[in-house]
C-alpha positions as CSV (number, residue, x, y, z in Angstrom):
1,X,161.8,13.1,-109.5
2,X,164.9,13.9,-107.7
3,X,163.2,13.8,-104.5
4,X,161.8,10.6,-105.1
5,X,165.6,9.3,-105.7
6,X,167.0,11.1,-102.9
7,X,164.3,9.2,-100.9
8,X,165.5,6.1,-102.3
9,X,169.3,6.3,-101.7
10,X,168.6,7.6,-97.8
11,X,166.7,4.6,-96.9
12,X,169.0,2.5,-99.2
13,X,171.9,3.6,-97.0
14,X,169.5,3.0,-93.8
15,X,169.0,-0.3,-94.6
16,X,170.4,-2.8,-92.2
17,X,170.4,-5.8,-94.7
18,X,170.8,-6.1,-98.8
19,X,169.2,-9.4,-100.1
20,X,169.5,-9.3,-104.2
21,X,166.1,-10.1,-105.7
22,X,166.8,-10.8,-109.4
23,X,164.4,-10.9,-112.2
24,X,162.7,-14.3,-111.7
25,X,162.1,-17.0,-114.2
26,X,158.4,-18.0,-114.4
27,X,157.9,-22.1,-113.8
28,X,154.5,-23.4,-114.5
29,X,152.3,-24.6,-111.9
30,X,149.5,-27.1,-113.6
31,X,146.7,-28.4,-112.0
32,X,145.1,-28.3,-108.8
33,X,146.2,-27.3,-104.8
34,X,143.2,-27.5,-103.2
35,X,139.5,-28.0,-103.5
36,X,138.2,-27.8,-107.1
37,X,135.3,-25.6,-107.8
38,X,131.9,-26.7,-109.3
39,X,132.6,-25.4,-112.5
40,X,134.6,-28.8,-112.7
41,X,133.3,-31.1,-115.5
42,X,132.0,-28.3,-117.9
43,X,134.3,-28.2,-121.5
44,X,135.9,-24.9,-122.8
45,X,137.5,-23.7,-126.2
46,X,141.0,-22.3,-125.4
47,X,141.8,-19.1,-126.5
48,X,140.3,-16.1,-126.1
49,X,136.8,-16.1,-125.4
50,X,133.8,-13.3,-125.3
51,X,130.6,-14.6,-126.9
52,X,128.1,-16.9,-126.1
53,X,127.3,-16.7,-129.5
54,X,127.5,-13.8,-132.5
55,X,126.2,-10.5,-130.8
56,X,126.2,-12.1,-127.0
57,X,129.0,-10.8,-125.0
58,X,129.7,-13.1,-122.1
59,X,127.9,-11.2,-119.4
60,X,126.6,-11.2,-115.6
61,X,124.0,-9.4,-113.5
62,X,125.5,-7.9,-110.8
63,X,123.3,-5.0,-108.6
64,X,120.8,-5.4,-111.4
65,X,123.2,-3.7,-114.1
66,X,124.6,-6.1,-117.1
67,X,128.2,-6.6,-116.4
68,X,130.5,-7.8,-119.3
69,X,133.9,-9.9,-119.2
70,X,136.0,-11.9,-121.1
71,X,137.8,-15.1,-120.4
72,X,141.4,-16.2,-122.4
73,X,141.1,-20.0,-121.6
74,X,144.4,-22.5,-121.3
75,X,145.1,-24.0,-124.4
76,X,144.2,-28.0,-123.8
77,X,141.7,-26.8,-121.2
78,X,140.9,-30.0,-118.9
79,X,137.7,-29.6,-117.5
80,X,139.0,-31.7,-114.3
81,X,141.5,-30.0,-114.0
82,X,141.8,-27.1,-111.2
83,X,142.9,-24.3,-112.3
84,X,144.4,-21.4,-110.9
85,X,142.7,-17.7,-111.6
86,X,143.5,-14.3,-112.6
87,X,141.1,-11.2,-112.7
88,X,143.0,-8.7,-115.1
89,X,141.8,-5.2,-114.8
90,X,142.2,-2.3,-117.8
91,X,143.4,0.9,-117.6
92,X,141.0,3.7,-117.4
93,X,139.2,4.7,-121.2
94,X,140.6,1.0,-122.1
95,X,138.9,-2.0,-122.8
96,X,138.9,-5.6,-121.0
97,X,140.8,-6.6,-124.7
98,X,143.0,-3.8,-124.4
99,X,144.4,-5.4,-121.1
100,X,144.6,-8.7,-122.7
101,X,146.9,-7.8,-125.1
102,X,148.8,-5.3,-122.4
103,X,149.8,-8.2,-119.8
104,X,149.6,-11.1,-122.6
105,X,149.5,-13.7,-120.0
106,X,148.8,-16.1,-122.8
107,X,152.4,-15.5,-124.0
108,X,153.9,-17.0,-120.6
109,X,151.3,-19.5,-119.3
110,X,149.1,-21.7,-120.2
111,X,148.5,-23.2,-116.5
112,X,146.1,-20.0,-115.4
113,X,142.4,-19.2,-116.6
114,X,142.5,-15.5,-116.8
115,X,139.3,-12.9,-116.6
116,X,139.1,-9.8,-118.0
117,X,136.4,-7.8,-116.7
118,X,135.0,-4.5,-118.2
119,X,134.3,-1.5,-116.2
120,X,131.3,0.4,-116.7
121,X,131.6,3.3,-119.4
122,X,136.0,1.9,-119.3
123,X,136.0,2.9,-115.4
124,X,136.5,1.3,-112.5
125,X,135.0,1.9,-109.0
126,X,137.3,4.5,-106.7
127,X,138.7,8.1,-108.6
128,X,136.6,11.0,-108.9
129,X,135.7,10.2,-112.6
130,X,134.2,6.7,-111.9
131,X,130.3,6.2,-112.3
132,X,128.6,7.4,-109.2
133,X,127.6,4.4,-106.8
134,X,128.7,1.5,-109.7
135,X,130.2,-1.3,-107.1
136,X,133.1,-3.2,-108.7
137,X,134.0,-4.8,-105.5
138,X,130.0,-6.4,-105.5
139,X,130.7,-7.2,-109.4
140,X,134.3,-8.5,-108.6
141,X,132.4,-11.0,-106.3
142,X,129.7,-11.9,-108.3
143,X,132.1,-12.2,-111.2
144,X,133.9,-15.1,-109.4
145,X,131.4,-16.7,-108.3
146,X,129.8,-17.1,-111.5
147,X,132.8,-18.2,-113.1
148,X,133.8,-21.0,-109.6
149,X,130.4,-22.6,-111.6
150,X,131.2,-22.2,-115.0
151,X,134.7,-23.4,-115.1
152,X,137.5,-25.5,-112.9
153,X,139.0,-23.3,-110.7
154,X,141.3,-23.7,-107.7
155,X,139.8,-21.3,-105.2
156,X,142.7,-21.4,-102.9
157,X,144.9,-19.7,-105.9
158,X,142.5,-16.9,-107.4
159,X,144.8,-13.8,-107.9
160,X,144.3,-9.9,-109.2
161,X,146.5,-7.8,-111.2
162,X,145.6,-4.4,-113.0
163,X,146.9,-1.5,-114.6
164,X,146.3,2.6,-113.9
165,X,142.7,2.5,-112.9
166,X,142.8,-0.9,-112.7
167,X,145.6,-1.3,-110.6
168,X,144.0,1.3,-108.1
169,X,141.1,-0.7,-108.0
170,X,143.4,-4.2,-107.4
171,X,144.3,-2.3,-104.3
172,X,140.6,-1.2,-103.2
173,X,139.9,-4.5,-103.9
174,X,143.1,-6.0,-101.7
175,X,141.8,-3.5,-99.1
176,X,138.1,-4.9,-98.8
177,X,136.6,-8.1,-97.1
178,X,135.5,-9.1,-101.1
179,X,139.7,-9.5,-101.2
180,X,139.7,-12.2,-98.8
181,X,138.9,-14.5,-101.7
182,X,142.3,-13.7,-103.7
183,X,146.2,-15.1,-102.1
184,X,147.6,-12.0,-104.3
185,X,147.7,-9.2,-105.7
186,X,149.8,-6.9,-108.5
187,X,149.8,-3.8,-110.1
188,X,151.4,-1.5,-112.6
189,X,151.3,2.5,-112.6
190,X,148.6,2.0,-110.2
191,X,146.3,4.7,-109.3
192,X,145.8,4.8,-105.7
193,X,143.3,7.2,-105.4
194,X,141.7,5.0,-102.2
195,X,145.1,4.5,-100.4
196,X,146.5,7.4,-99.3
197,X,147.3,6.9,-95.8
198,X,148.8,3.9,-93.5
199,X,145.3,3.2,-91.5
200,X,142.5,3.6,-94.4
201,X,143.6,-0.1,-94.8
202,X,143.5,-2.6,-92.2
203,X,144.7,-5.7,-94.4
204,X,147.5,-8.0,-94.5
205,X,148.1,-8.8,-98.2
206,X,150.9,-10.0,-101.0
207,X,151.7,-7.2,-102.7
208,X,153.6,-6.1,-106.2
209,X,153.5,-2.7,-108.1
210,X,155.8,-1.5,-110.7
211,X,155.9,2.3,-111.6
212,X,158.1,4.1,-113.6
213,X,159.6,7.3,-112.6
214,X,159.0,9.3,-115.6
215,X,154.8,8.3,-115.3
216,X,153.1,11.7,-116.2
217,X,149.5,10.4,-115.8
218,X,150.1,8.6,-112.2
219,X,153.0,10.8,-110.8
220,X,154.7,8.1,-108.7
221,X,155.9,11.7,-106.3
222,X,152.3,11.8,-105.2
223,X,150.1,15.3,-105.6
224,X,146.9,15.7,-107.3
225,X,145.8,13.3,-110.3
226,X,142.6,13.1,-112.8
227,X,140.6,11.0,-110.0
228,X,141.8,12.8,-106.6
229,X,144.7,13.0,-104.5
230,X,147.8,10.6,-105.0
231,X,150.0,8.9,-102.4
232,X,153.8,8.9,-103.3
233,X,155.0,5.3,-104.3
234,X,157.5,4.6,-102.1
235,X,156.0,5.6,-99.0
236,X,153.2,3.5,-100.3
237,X,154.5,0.8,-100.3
238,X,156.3,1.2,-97.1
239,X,152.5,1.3,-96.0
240,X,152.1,-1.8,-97.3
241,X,155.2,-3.3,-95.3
242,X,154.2,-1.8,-91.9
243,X,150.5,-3.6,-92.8
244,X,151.9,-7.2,-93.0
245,X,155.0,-6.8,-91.2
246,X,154.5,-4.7,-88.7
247,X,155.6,-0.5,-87.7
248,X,159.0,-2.3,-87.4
249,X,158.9,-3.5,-90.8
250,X,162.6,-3.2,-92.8
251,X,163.0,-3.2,-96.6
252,X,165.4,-4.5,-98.4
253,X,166.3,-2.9,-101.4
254,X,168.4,-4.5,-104.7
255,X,169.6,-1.8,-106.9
256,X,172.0,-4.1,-109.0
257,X,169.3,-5.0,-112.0
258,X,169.8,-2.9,-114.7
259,X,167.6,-0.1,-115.1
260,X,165.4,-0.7,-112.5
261,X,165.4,-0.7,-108.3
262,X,163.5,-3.3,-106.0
263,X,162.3,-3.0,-102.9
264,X,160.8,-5.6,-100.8
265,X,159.7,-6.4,-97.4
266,X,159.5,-9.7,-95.8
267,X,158.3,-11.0,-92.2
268,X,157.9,-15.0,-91.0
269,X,157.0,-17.1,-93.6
270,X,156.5,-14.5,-95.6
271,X,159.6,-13.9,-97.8
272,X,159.0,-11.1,-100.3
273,X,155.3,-10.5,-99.2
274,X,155.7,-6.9,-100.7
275,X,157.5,-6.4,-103.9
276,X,157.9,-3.0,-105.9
277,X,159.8,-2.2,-109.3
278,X,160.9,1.2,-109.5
279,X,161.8,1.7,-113.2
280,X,164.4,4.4,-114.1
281,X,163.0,5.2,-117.8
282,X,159.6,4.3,-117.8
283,X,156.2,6.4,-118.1
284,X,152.6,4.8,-117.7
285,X,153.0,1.3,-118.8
286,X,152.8,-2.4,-118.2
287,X,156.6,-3.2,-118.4
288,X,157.5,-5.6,-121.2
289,X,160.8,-6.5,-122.4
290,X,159.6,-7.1,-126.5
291,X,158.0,-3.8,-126.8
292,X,154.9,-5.7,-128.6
293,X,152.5,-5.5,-125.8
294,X,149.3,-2.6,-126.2
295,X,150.5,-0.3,-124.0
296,X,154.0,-0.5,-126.1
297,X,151.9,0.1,-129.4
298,X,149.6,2.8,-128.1
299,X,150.6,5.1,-125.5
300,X,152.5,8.2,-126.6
301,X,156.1,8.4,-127.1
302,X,156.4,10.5,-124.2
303,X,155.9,7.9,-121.7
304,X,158.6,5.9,-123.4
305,X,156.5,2.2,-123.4
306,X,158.5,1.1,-126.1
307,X,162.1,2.2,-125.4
308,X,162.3,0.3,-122.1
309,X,162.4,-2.9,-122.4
310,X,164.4,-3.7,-119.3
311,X,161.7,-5.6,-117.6
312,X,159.5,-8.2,-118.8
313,X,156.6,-7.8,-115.9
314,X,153.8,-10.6,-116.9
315,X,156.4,-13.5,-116.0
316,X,157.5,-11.6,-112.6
317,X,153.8,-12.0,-111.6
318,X,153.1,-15.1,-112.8
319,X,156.5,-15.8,-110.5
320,X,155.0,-14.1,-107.4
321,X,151.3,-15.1,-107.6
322,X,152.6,-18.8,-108.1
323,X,153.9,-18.4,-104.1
324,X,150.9,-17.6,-102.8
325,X,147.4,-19.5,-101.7
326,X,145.1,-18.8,-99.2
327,X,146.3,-21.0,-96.5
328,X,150.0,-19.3,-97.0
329,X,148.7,-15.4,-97.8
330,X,148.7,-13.0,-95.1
331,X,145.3,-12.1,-94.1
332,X,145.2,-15.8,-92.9
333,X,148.0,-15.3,-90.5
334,X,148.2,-13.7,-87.0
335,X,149.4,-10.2,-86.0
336,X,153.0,-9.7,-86.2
């Protein structure tokens, strides 16, 4: 850990520029910025949906294995409406309902359609532990197709965010040609067991992670984890700067919030393309400021979900996805 803060303050005092980026509040973006989808017409129950009917899960075929998901639908859903998306992936050992209730983006918004999709046997595609040649990218893309048909979706503003496993896998995903289809991307305690060096990924993408510093299942130092071989956070994310911006790239850093730093990078139009919250006195969590969300509930007291409350993530992501759509994202724009 005290390497990982020495890093910090060197390139803090490096830095040519400081450019406060305070907690943001979330404002609600309704309705539809580009073409609607052909799920457009079709009615929905809000809430929290999973069943076509008692006993059958909503479900897909994708590379001839049933695939299961579940959708938390706007309250006052407006079938003409075009709305924009969010795929929300769990944790590893967790449960597409597990992440519901972790991120809770039904406490902030009810502008978004949000899908939770479950991995095969609670895994997702990437670590060492995954199921052997299970394609989550292919089922990510079959996923979203089905749902462009079954509901009103803005396709220009589809969006992925994830936790653990599931943030590792947001990042495969923002690393693959099936990413092309989302203007965003966000993760918390990611495991980036697929992203360990600046040139296994060649895309330009909007970024945000938040790790806490006292994570004892995803070190954010780097080393080995339960799937592979980690990268260390920071310099991760300086990856992710030098990808959109350039080897020039500069960060900014803001260390005036309390308990917690921010580092971003920006380039052209793209101001704050690359976000990260480094949280002094957190473990493996989904931030939240209440302390009510699942991973403040159940994970151990050791990785201290419910003591830190300094950061209520969910509405910082609803803030940074609602800047981004695939005409203004980055793998859309030319080489810096």
């Amino acid at each position: 850990m005290i390497s990982w803060l020495l890093a910090f303050a060197t390139a803090l005092a490096a830095a040519s520029a400081q450019r406060p980026l305070h907690q943001p509040q979330h404002a609600h973006h309704g309705g539809s910025r580009g073409s609607a989808s052909a799920g457009c017409g079709i009615n929905h129950s809000s809430g929290y949906n999973y069943q076509t009917s008692p006993g059958h899960n909503f479900s897909i075929v994708s590379d001839n294995i049933s695939r299961y998901y579940s959708v938390q639908v706007p309250d006052g859903y407006v079938a003409s409406k075009a709305y924009p998306l969010i795929f929300d992936y769990h944790g590893n050992t967790d449960t597409a309902s597990d992440q519901h209730n972790n991120s809770a983006y039904f406490n902030y918004t009810q502008d978004y359609l949000v899908v939770y999709p479950q991995g095969l046997n609670r895994h997702w595609e990437g670590p060492s532990y995954a199921v052997k040649g299970i394609n989550d990218t292919l089922f990510t893309t079959d996923l979203l197709d089905h749902i462009k048909t079954d509901y009103c979706i803005d396709p220009s503003r589809v969006y992925a965010s994830g936790k653990s496993n599931g943030g590792g896998f947001v990042d495969l995903l923002a690393c693959s040609d099936a990413g092309d289809e989302f203007a965003a991307f966000a993760m918390a305690s990611a495991a980036l067991y697929n992203d360990t060096s600046l040139d296994i990924c060649t895309k330009r993408r909007a970024i945000m992670e938040s790790h806490g510093n006292i994570d004892t299942v995803i070190s954010p130092y780097g080393g080995p984890g339960s799937g592979g071989d980690l990268p260390d956070i920071l310099e991760w994310v300086s990856w992710w700067g030098q990808r959109d911006c350039g080897a020039d790239a500069t960060p900014v850093y803001d260390t005036t919030p309390a308990g917690y730093n921010i580092t971003t990078y920006s380039c052209g139009d793209w101001d704050d393309v690359v976000v990260h919250y480094q949280l002094y006195n957190l473990g493996h969590c989904w931030p939240s400021s209440t302390g009510t969300n699942f991973d403040a509930l159940h994970i151990s007291e050791t990785q201290n979900c419910t003591g830190d409350r300094d950061l209520a993530y969910t509405p910082v992501v609803l803030d940074f996805f609602s800047k981004w759509t695939l005409e203004s994202a980055p793998h859309n724009k030319e080489s810096w």
